[in-house]
N, C-alpha and C positions, 0 to 999 in steps of 0.2 A: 716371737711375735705371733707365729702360726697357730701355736697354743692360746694363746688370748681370745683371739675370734674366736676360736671354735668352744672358749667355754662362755664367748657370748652369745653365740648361737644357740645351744642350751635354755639357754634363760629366756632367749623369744622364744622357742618351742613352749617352753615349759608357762608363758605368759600367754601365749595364744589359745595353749590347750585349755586352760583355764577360762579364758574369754569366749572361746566356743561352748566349753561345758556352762555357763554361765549362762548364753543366749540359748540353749539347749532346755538347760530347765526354765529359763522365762517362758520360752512359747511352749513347755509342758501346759504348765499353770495358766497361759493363757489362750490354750486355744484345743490343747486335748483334755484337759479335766472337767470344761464346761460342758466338753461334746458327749464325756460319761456320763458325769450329772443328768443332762437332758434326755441321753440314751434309758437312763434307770428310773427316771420318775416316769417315763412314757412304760415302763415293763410293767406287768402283773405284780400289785400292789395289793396288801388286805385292801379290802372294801368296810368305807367306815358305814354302819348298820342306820338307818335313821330309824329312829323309836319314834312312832304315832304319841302324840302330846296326851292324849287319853290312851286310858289300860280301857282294852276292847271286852271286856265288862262289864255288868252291870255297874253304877256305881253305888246305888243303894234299891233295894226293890219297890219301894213305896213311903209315903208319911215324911215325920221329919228326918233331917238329914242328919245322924248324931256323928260323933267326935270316930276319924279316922284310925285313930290309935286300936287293933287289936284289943280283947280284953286280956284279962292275966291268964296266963297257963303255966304251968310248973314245965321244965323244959325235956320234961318226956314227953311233951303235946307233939314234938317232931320227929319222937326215937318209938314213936309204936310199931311196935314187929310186924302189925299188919299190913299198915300205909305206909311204910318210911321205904319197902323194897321199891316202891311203884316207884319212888323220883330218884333213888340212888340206882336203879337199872337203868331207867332213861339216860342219865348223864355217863353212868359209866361205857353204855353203849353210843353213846353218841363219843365218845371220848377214847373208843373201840379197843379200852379196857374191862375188867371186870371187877366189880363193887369191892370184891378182897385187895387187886393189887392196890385198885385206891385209897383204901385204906391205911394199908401196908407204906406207902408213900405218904401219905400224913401222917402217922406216927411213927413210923421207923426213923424215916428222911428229913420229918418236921418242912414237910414241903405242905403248901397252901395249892387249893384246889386252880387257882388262875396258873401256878408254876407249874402241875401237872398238865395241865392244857396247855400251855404255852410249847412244852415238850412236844406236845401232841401237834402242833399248829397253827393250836385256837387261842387267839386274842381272846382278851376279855369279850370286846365289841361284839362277838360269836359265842360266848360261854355264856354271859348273861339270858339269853334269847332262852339257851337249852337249860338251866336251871331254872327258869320260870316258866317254862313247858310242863317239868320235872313237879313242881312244887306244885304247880295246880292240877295236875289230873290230877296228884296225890289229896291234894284238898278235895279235891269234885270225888274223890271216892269215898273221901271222911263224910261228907255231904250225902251220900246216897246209902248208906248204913248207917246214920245218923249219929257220929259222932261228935259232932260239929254241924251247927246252925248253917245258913246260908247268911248272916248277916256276919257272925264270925268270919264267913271265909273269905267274903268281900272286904274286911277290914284288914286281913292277912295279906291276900292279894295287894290290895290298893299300898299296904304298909310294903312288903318288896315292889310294885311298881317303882313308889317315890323313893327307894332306897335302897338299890344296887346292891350297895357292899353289905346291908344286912342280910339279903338273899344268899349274897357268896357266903357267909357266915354261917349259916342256918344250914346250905347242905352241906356245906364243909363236915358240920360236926354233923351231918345225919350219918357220914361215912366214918367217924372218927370214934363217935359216942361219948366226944369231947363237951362240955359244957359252954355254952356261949352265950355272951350278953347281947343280947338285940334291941335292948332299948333305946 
């Protein structure tokens, strides 16, 4: 008979322990995981970037206003040896690599210039900002040797303002010497 109790006793141990670890995770889930949650959204979070609704350019210099669309250029208009260092240094230094390892990461690694930055720290939200820094001084230099108009370069400008991922595209392969459709 001695033996019966005690392998009832057993079975309450072994049901309490259970009904304690039970109430144990309910007030996990209800009252420390909220208190993380609340702890981490309060922590240093990226900052999402707010982009000014106009590109801080001109938008056209004078007369009528014609069609935003760039004109044609054959897609060395972005691989010229002379202008293309000015925006692939800028980002690569802003990216506090240099223009070869970036390279070397888009064609070795077949890694896209947001995944190299992402590496790095930088959200897109931060990389777009520095590739359109990148892209216009290099414009404004085409601009002041004359290789490129100033109504060109407003239509280039204005075409990556309204379009991100074409910008991403464009320096991508200024680093790659890949071809890319930016229509």
């Amino acid at each position: 008979m001695q033996q019966l109790k005690a392998k009832k006793g057993w079975w309450v141990i072994i049901a309490l322990t259970a009904l304690l670890f039970f109430l144990l995770g309910a007030s996990t889930v209800m009252w420390i995981i909220p208190g993380i949650k609340s702890m981490l959204s309060s922590s240093k979070h990226p900052l999402t970037i707010q982009r000014p609704t106009e590109p801080p350019w001109p938008r056209w210099p004078s007369g009528p206003r014609p069609t935003l669309v760039p004109p044609e250029h054959p897609f060395s208009f972005f691989l010229n040896p002379t202008f293309t260092p000015i925006a692939t240094k800028e980002v690569a230094d802003a990216l506090h690599l240099t223009a070869e390892q970036i390279k070397t990461e888009i064609v070795s690694r077949n890694y896209g210039l947001s995944a190299i930055a992402a590496e790095k720290g930088i959200l897109f939200n931060r990389l777009y900002p520095i590739e359109q820094k990148a892209v216009n001084d290099m414009l404004d230099a085409e601009i002041k040797a004359g290789y490129v108009s100033l109504e060109e370069t407003i239509r280039w400008k204005n075409q990556f303002w309204y379009h991100p991922g074409k910008l991403d595209n464009v320096v991508q392969s200024m680093f790659s010497g890949l071809p890319v459709d930016i229509s």
